[in-house]
C-alpha positions as semicolon CSV with decimal commas, in nm:
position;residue;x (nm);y (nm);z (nm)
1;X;-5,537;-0,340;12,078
2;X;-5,578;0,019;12,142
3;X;-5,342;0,260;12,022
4;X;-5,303;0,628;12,050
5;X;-5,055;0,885;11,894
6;X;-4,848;1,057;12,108
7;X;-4,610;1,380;11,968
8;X;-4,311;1,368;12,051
9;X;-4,126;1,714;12,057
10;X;-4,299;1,762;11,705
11;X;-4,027;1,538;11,548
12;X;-4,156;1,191;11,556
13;X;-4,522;1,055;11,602
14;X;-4,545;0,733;11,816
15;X;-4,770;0,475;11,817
16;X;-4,784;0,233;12,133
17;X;-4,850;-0,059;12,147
18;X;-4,993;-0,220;12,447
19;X;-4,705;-0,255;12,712
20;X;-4,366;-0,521;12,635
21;X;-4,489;-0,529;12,291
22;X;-4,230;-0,190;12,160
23;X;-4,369;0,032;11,921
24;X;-4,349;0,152;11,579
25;X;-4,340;0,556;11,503
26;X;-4,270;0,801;11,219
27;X;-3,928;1,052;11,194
28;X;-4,068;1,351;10,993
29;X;-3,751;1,443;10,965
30;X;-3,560;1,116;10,818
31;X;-3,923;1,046;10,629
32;X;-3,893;0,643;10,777
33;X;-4,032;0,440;11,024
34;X;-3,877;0,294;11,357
35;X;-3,935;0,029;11,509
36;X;-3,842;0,066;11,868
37;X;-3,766;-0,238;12,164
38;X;-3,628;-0,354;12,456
39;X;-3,394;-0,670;12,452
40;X;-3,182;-0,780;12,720
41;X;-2,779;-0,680;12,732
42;X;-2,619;-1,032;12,817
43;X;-2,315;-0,863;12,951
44;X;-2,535;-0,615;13,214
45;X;-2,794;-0,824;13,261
46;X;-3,036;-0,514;13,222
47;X;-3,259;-0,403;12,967
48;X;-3,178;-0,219;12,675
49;X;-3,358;0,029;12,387
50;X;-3,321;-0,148;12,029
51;X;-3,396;0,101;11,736
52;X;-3,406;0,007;11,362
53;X;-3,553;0,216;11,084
54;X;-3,762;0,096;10,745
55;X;-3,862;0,289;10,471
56;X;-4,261;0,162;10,532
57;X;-4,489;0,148;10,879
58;X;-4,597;-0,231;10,717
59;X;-4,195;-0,339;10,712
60;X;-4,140;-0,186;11,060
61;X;-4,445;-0,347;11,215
62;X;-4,328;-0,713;11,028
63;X;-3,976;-0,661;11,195
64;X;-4,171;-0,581;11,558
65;X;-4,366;-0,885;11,568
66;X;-4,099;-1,121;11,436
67;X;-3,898;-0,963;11,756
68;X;-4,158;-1,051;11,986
69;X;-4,238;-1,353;11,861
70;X;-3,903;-1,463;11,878
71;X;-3,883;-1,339;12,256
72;X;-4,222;-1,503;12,318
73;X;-4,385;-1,242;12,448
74;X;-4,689;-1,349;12,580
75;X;-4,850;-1,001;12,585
76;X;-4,823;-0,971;12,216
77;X;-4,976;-1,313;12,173
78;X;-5,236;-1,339;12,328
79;X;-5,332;-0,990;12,245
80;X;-5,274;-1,070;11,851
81;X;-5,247;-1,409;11,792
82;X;-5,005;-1,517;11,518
83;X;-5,110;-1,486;11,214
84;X;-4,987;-1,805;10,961
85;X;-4,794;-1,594;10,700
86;X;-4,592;-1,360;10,958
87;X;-4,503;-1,699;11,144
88;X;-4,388;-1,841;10,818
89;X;-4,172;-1,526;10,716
90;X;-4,006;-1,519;11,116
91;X;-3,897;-1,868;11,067
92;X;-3,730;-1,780;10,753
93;X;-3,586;-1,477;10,839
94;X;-3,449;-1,675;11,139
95;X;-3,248;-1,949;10,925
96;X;-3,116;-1,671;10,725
97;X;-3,029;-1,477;11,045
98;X;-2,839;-1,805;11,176
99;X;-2,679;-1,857;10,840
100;X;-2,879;-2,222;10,787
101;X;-2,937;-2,195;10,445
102;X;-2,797;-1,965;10,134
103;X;-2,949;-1,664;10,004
104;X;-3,076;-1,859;9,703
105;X;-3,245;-2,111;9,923
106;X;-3,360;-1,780;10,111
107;X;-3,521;-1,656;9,738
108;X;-3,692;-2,016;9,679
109;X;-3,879;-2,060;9,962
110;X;-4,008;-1,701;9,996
111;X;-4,154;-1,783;9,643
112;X;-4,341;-2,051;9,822
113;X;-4,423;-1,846;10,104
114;X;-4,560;-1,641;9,832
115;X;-4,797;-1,885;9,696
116;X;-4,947;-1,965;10,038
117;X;-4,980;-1,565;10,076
118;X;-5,275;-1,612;9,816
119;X;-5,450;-1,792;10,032
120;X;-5,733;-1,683;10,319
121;X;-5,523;-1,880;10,552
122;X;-5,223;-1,670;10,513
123;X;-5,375;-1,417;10,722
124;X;-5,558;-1,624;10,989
125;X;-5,464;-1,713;11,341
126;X;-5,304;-2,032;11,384
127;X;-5,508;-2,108;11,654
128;X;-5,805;-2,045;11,414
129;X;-5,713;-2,286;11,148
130;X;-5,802;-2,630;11,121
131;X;-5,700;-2,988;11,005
132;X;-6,025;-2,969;10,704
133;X;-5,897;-2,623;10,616
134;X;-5,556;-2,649;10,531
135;X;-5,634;-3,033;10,365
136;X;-5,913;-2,806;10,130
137;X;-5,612;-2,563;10,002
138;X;-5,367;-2,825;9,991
139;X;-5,583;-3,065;9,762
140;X;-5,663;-2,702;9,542
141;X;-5,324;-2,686;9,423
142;X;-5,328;-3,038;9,264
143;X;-5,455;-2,893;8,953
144;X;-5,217;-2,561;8,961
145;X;-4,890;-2,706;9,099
146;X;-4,618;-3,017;9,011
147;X;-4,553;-3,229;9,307
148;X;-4,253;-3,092;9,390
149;X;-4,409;-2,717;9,445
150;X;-4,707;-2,902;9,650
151;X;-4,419;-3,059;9,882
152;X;-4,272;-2,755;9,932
153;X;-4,605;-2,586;10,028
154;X;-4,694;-2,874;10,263
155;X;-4,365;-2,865;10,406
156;X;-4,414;-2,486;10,494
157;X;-4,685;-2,578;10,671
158;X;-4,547;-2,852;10,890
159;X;-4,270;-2,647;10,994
160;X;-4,494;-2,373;11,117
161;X;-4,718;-2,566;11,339
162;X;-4,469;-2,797;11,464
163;X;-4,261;-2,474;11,572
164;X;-4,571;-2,367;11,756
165;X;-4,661;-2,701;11,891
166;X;-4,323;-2,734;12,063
167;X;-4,366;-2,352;12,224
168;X;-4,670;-2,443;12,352
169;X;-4,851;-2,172;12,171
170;X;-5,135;-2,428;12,040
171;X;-5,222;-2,771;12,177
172;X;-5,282;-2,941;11,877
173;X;-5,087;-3,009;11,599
174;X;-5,386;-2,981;11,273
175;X;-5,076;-3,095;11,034
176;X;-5,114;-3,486;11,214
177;X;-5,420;-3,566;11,016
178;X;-5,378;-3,361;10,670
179;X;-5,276;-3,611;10,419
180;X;-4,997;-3,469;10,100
181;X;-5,170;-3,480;9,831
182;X;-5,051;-3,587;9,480
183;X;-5,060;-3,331;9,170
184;X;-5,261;-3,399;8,870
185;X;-4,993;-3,217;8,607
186;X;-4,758;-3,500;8,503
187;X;-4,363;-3,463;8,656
188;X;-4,126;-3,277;8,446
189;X;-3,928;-3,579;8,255
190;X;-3,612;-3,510;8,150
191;X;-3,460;-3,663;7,845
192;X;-3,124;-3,762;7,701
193;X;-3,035;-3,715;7,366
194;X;-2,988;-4,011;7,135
195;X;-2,630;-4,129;7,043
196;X;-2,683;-4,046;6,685
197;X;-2,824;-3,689;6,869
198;X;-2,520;-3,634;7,072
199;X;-2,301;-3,689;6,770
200;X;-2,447;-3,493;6,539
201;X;-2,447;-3,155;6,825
202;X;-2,092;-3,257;6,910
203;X;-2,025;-3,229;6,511
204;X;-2,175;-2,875;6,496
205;X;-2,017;-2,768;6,789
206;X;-1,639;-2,885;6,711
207;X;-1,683;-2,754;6,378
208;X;-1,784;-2,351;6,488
209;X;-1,570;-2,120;6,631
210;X;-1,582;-1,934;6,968
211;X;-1,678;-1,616;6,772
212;X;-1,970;-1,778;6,577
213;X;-2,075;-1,947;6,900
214;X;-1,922;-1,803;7,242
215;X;-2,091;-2,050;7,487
216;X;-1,990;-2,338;7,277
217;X;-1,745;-2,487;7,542
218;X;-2,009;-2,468;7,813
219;X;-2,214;-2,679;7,599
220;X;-1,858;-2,983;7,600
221;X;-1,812;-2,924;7,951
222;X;-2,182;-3,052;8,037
223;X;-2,180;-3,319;7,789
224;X;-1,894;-3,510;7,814
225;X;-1,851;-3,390;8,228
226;X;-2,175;-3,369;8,365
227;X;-2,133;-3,026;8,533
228;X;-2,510;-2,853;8,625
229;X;-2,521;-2,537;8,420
230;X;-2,464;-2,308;8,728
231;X;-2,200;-2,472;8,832
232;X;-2,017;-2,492;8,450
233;X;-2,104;-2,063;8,460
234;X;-1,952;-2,028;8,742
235;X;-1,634;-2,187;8,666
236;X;-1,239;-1,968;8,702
237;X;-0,901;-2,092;8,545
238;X;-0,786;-2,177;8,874
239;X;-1,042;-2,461;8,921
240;X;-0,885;-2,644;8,666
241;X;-0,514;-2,868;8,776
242;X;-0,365;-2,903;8,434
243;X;-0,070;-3,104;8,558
244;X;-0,355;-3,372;8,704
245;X;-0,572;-3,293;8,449
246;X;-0,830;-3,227;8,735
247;X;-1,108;-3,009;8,760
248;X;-1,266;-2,905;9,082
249;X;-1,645;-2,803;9,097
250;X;-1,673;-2,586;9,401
251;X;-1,923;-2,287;9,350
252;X;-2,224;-2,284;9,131
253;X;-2,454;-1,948;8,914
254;X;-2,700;-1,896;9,138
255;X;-2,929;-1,548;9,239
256;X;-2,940;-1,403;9,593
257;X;-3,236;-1,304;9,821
258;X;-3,313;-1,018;9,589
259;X;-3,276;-1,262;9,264
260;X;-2,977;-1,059;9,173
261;X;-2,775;-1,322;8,969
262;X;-2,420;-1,338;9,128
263;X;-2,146;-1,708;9,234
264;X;-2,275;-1,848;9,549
265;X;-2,014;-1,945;9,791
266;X;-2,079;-2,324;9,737
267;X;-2,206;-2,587;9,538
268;X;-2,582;-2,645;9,478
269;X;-2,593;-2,934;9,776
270;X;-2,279;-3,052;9,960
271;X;-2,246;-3,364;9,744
272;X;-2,179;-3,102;9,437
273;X;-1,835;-3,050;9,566
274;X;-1,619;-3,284;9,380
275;X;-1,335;-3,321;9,161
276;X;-1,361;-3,433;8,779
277;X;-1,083;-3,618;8,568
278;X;-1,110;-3,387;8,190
279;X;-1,076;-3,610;7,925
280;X;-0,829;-3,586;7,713
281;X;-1,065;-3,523;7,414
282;X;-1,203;-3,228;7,598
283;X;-0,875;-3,059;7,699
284;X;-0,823;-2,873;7,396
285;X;-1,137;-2,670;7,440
286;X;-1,080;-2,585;7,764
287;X;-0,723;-2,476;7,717
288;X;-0,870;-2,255;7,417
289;X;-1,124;-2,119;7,658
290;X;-0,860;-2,039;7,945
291;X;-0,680;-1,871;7,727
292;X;-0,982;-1,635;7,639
293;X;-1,030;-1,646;8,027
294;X;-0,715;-1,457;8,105
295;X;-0,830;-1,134;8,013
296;X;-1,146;-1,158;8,217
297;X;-1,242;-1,048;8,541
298;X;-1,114;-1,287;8,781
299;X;-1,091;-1,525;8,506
300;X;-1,398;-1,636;8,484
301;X;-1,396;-1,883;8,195
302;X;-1,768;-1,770;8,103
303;X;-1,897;-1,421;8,055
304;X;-2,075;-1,204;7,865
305;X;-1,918;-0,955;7,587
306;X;-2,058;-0,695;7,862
307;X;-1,765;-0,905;8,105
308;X;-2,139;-0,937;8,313
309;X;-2,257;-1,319;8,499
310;X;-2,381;-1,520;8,186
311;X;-2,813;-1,624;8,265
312;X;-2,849;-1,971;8,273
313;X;-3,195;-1,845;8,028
314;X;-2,906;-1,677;7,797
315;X;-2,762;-2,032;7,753
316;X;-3,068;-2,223;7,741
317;X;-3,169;-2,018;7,450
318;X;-2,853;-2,054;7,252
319;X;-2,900;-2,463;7,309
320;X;-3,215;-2,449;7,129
321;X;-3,128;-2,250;6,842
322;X;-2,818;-2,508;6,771
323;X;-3,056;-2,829;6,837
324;X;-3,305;-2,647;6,589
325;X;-2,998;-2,616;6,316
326;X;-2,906;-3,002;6,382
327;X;-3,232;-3,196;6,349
328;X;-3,310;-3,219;6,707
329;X;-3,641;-3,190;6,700
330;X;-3,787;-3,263;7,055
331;X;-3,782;-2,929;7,323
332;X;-3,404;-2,950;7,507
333;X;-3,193;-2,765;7,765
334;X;-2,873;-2,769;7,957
335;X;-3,005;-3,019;8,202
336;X;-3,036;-3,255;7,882
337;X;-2,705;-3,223;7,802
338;X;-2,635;-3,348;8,202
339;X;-2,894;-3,619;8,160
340;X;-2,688;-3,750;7,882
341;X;-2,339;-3,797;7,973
342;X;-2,547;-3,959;8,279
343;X;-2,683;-4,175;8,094
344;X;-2,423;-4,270;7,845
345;X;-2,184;-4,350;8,201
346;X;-2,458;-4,581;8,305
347;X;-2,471;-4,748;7,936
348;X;-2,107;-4,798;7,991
349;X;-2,120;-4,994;8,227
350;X;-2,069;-4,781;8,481
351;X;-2,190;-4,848;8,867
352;X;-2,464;-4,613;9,023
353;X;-2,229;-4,542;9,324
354;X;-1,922;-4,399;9,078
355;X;-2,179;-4,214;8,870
356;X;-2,388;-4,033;9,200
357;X;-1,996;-3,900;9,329
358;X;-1,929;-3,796;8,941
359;X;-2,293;-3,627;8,932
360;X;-2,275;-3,482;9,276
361;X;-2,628;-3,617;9,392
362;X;-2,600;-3,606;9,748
363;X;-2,781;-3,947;9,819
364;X;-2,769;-4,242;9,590
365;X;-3,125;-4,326;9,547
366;X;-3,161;-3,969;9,363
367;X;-2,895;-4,104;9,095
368;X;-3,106;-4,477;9,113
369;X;-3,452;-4,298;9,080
370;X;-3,323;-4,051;8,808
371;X;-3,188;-4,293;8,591
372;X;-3,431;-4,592;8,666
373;X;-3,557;-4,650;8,296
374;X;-3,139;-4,695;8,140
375;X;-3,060;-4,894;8,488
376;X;-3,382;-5,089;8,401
377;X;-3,272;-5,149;8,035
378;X;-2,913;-5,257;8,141
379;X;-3,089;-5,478;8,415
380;X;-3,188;-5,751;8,202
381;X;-2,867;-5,727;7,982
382;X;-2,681;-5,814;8,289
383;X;-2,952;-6,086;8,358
384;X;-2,849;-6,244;8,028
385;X;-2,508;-6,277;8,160
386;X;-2,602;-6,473;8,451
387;X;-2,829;-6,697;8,297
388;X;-2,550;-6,792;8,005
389;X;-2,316;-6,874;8,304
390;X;-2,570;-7,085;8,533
391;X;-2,628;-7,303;8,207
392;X;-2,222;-7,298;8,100
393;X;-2,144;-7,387;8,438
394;X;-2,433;-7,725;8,425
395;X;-2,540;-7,527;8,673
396;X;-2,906;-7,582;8,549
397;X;-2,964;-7,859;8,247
398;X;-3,023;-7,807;7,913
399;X;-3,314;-7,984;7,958
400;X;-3,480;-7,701;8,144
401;X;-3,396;-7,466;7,864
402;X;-3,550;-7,721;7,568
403;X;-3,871;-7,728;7,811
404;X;-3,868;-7,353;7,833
405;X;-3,827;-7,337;7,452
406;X;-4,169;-7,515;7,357
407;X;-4,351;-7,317;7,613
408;X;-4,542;-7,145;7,332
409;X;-4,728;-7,531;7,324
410;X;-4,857;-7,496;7,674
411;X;-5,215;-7,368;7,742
412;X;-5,257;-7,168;8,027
């Protein structure tokens, strides 16, 4: 593309662009950069001059090629091409734009938009890249990356060239043939504690005070609730209905685009909306904690002595230090905590479909798949049951059973 520098009145140097692709230019006097467009007025019909200033040429240039991209201007690409790692960022920027997803799903996927910005391919036209290529990086991150980051990588990936498949900007789709592959680092297990575990932390912890240990409640609320940490931090007096004894989970701790941490507007998926009977055993606390919650801002039941967001690495750390003081040996955190009242519901005798809606999974087979080695365990307890009532009902004979006594005397 050839570009030249025009002055313009001694105030602002221009670069052009080649013509319908806008241009970028420097104000000496404002010490930014503009990016400067044409879009079309719905109401007149006609054309009209879009400005927008950035504090760097490389942010104002991004902005200009998302634009024309998004008016696909065929000018711009077949004179440029698109390179992989703008497309990505456009796409983005175009969700958030159109309010699709939340700022924090915003900040997660630019950090995988990050990882692929490592990579040669980042900076390559999609047109350029091929099915053998993008199968090479993919299978290079086996030994780097869990499974999950690899999906969300792969994922990035799809998105982009099925986006340019359906605009007819390439012909074929190199994403048919390139195969997910699997990690090599093991998935991230998490554990519950033991009964005699979860006594012996619940003795510690109704046996301090809120002054010796001010995040002690937090700690309850997951155990004998369930509650994800964010959503236990981000918790006001008015979510709880003490004449129902109810306790609505509506927000959750999250960061924003910037990783600033601050109460997103909503739960961590839809499902996480829900409301929670308290038990009575855990009232007490949280009346105690309200109380201390009145003289907060907004009553928030959980902040800081600094009345700042409590960090979800703040809490984390306090969880270990009390595990450490009780004997629990093995590495834990707030999710454990989760994991357990999970799994002591399911030991209870509780069905999958009550505990997903208590949990707020959003689809069953995450609360079937999470819990499969305690729903495995219970399995064959229930199994037990049946078979006692197929031989109590003469459903099957007793001499069945005998025969399936002595089958140690059988050679196989």
């Amino acid at each position: 593309m050839e570009i030249r520098q025009k002055d313009l009145g001694g105030d602002f140097i221009a670069r052009q662009p080649n013509p319908g692709n806008g241009s970028i230019y420097y104000n000496k006097s404002r010490h930014n950069w503009t990016a400067s467009y044409f879009l079309i007025d719905l109401e007149t019909g006609k054309e009209k001059r879009i400005r927008k200033s950035f504090p760097t040429q490389e942010l104002a240039r991004q902005h200009l090629d998302e634009i024309m991209l998004q008016k696909n201007n065929k000018i711009f690409i077949e004179n440029n091409g698109i390179l992989l790692i703008k497309l990505m960022k456009m796409l983005l920027n175009k969700k958030m734009d159109t309010n699709l997803i939340t700022d924090r799903a915003y900040a997660r996927t630019m950090d995988t938009i990050r990882i692929i910005e490592k990579c040669y391919l980042a900076n390559k036209n999609i047109n350029d890249i091929t099915t053998e290529e993008i199968q090479t990086y993919l299978n290079s991150l086996t030994e780097i990356y869990s499974n999950s980051s690899i999906q969300k990588v792969y994922f990035q990936f799809k998105n982009a060239f099925e986006y340019c498949l359906n605009k007819g900007y390439i012909h074929q789709n190199p994403m048919y043939e390139t195969i997910k592959p699997k990690s090599k680092k093991e998935d991230k297990v998490f554990r519950a504690l033991e009964v005699d575990e979860q006594k012996a932390l619940t003795d510690y912890l109704l046996n301090t005070t809120l002054y010796d240990t001010p995040y002690r409640n937090v700690f309850l609320i997951q155990l004998y609730m369930g509650l994800r940490v964010g959503e236990a931090l981000a918790l006001k007096n008015s979510d709880f209905d003490l004449k129902r004894r109810i306790l609505s989970v509506n927000k959750t701790l999250t960061t924003d685009k910037n990783d600033k941490v601050c109460i997103g507007k909503t739960t961590k998926t839809y499902a996480g909306k829900r409301e929670l009977p308290t038990p009575d055993f855990i009232l007490p606390y949280i009346l105690e904690q309200m109380k201390v919650a009145q003289d907060n801002q907004d009553e928030m039941l959980f902040l800081t002595p600094q009345e700042g967001l409590v960090l979800h690495s703040t809490i984390n750390r306090k969880l270990k230090s009390i595990a450490k003081k009780v004997g629990i040996s093995d590495n834990i955190s707030t999710h454990t905590l989760r994991h357990t009242y999970g799994t002591r519901c399911i030991e209870s005798g509780m069905r999958a479909v009550a505990l997903q809606r208590l949990m707020g999974h959003t689809d069953i087979n995450v609360t079937l798949n999470t819990y499969t080695t305690v729903f495995n365990k219970y399995k064959e307890e229930e199994l037990k049951k049946v078979n006692e009532y197929y031989l109590n009902n003469d459903i099957f004979d007793n001499h069945s059973l005998e025969t399936a006594k002595s089958i140690e005397d059988y050679e196989i």
